[in-house]
TORKOL-435561 format. One record per residue (C-alpha): residue number from 1; residue in three letters; chain; y, x, z. Coordinates in Angstrom, 2 decimals, decimal comma. Layout:
TORKOL-435561
+-----+-----+-------+---------+---------+---------+
|   n | res | chain |       v |       u |       w |
+-----+-----+-------+---------+---------+---------+
| NUM | ALA |     A |       Y |       X |       Z |
...
+-----+-----+-------+---------+---------+---------+
END
This chain:
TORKOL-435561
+-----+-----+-------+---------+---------+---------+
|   n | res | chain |       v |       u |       w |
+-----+-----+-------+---------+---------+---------+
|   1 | UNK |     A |    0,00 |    0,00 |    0,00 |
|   2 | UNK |     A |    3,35 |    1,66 |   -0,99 |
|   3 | UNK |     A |    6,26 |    1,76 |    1,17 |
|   4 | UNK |     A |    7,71 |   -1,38 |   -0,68 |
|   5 | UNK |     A |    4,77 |   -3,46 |   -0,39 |
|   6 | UNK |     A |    4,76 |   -2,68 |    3,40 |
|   7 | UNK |     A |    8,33 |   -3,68 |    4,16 |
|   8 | UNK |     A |    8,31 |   -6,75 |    2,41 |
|   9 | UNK |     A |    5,25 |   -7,79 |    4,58 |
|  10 | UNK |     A |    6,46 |   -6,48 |    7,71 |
|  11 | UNK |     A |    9,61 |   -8,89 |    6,38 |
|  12 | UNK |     A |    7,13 |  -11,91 |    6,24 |
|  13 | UNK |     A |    5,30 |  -11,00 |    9,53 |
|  14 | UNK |     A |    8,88 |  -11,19 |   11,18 |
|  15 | UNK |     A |    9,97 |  -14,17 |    9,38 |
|  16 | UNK |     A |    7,30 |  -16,36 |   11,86 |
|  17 | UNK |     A |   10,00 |  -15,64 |   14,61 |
|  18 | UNK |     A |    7,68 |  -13,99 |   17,33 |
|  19 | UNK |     A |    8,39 |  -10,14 |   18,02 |
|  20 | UNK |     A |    6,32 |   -7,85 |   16,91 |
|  21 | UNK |     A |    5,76 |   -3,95 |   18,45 |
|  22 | UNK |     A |    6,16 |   -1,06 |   16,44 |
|  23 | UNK |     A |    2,47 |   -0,38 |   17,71 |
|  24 | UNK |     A |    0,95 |   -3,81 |   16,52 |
|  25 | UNK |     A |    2,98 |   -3,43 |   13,26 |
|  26 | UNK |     A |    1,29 |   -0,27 |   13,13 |
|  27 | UNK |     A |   -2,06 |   -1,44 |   13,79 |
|  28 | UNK |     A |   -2,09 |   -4,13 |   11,23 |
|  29 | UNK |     A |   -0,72 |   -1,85 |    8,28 |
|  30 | UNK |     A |   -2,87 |    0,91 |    9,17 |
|  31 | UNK |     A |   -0,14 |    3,37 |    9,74 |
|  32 | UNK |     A |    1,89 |    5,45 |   11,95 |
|  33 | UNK |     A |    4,55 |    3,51 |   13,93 |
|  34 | UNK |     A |    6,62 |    6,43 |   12,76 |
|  35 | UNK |     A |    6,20 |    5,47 |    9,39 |
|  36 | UNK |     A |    6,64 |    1,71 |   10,78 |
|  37 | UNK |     A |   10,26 |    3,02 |   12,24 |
|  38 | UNK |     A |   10,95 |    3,94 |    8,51 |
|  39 | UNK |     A |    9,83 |    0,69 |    7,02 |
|  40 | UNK |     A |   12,13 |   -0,76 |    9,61 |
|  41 | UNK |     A |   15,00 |    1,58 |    8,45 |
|  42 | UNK |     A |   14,25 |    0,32 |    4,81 |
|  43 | UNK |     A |   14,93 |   -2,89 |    5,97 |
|  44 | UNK |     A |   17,91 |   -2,87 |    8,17 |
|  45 | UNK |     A |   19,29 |   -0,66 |    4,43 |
|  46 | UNK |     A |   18,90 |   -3,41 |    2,49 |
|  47 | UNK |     A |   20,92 |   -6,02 |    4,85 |
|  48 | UNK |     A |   17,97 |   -7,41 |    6,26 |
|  49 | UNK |     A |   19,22 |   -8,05 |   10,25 |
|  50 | UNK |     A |   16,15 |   -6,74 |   12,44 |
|  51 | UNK |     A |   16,52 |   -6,62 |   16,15 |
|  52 | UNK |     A |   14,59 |   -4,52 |   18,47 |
|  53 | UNK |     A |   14,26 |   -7,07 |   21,68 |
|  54 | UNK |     A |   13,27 |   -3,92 |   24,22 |
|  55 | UNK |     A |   10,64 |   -4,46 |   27,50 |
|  56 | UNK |     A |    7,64 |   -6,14 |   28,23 |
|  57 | UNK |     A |    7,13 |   -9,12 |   25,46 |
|  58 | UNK |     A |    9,52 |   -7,47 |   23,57 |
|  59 | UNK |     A |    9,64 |   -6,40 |   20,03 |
|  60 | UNK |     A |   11,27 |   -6,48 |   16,53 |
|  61 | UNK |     A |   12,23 |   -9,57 |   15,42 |
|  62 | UNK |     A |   14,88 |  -10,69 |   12,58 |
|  63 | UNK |     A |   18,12 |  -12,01 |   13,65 |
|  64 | UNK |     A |   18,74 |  -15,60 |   15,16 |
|  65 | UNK |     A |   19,66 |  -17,93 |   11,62 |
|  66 | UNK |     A |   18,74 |  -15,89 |    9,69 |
|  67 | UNK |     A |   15,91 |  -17,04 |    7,23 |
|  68 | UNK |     A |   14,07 |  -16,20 |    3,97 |
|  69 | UNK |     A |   14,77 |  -18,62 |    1,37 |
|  70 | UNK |     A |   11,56 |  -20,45 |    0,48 |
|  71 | UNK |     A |    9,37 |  -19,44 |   -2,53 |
|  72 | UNK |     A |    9,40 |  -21,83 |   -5,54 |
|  73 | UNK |     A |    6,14 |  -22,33 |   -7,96 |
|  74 | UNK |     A |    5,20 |  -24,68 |  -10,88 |
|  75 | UNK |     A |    2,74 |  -27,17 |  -10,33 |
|  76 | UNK |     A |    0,53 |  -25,15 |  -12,17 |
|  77 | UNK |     A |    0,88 |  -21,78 |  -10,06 |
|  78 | UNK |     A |    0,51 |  -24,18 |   -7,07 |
|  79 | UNK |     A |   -2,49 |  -25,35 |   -7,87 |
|  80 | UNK |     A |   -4,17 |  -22,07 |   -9,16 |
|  81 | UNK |     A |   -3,05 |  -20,76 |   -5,71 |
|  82 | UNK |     A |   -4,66 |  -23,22 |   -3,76 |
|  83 | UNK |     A |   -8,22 |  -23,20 |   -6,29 |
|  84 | UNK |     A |   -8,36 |  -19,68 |   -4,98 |
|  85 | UNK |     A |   -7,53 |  -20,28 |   -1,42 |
|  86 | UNK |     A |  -10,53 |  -22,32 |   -1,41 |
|  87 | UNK |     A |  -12,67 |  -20,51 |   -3,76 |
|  88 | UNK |     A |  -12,03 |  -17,38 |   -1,32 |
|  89 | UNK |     A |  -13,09 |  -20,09 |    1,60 |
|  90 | UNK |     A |  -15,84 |  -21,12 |   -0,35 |
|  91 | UNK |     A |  -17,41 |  -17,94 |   -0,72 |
|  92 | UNK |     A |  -16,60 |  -17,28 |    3,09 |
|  93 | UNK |     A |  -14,34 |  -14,06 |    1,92 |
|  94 | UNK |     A |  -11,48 |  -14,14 |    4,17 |
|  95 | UNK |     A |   -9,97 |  -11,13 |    4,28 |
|  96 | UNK |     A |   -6,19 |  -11,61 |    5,78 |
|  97 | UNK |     A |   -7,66 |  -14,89 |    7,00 |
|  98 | UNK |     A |   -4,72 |  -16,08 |    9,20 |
|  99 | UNK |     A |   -2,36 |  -15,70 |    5,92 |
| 100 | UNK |     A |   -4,88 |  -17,44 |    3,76 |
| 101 | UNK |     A |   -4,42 |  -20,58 |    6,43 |
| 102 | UNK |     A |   -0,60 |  -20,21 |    6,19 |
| 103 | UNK |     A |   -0,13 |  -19,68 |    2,66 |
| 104 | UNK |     A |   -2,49 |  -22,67 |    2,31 |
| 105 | UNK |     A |    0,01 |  -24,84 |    4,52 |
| 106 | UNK |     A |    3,30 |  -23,93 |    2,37 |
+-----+-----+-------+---------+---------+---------+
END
């Protein structure tokens, strides 16, 4: 996963509103939290208002109003999405399972 990739889904990890460690980021991108400070960086460069909420239950987390502007698709891509959510489910290949079940929602 390139450094791109990785901030964008740190973005979407954050955009659930709960905080999220350096360490757990780190854990669930298979990385350094170093490298997890610098993905951070990346996004705080590109406008993108993350807060670090320090202590116990704290984390990063983005800004208070601010919000990701909701993805639009075709019928079509909507459907072809959700034929492969549930072929995936089907098959009983859930990798990323928890995303599978959100994506599935939206």
């Amino acid at each position: 996963m390139n450094r791109l990739d990785r901030a964008l889904g740190i973005l979407l990890l954050l955009s659930a509103g709960h905080p999220l460690s350096a360490e757990k980021l780190s854990q669930r991108f298979e990385v350094s939290k170093r490298t997890i400070y610098r993905d951070l960086d990346t996004l705080n460069a590109l406008a993108i208002p993350v807060v670090a909420q320090p202590g116990p239950g704290g984390g990063y987390h983005l800004m208070e109003g601010y919000f990701l502007p909701p993805v639009s698709l075709s019928q079509g891509e909507a459907i072809s999405l959700l034929l492969g959510l549930l072929s995936l489910k089907s098959h009983r290949i859930t990798p990323f399972s928890g995303e599978l079940e959100t994506a599935r929602h939206k």
